[in-house]
C-alpha positions, 0 to 999 in steps of 0.5 A: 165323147162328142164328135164333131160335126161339120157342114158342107160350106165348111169342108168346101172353106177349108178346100179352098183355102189349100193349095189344090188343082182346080180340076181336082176340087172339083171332082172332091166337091162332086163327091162332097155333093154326093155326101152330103146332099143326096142322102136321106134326110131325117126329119124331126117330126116329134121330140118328147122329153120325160123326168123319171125316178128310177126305183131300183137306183134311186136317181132321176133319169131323163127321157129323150124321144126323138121321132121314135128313138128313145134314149134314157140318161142321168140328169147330169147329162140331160142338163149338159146336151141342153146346154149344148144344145143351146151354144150351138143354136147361139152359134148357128144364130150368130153363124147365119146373122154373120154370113148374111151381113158379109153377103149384103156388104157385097164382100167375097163370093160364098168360098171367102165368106165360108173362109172368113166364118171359120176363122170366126170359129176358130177365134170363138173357141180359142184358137192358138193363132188369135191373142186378145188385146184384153 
């Protein structure tokens, strides 16, 4: 199963968006600070992907190498990551393309932009609170 992954403008949004004491934002913000920025960063320097054919289950496989871990899976699974892949690419696209509109508008400081990207998200993947006029 996917886990979800979100990124520290995002966990900041939803933080000011409740109803919490200054004092103790920041002190969450400093641990988020810690988090997420003072840990080790992994580049991608290499990614190779292979198709193979296994002789003993008489599938085809994929391989997926990122730096130096392998991993194998059924084509099935190959296409949807790829395919995964591509939305979220899409989506962090459109993501920076929005924010940056917002910030040349002159419109909120990053925490209402980081509120108003989430309700973006929320909309683009069909949240309860929105009905479409369609």
């Amino acid at each position: 199963m996917a886990h979800k992954v979100v990124t520290y403008d995002e966990v900041i949004a939803v933080l000011g968006l409740a109803n919490i004491h200054p004092t103790t934002l920041n002190e969450i913000r400093e641990n988020l600070d810690i988090l997420f920025c003072r840990r080790d960063e992994v580049e991608i320097d290499e990614v190779r992907i292979n198709s193979g054919f296994g002789t003993k289950s008489q599938k085809g496989f994929v391989d997926l190498t990122i730096n130096d871990q392998r991993t194998q899976m059924v084509a099935s699974k190959a296409m949807e990551i790829g395919l995964m892949l591509v939305t979220a690419a899409e989506a962090a696209i459109s993501d920076e393309i929005f924010m940056s509109l917002l910030e040349e508008l002159g419109l909120g400081n990053s925490l209402d932009r980081g509120a108003v990207l989430l309700k973006l998200r929320e909309i683009r993947h069909g949240s309860k609170n929105f009905k479409t006029t369609h």
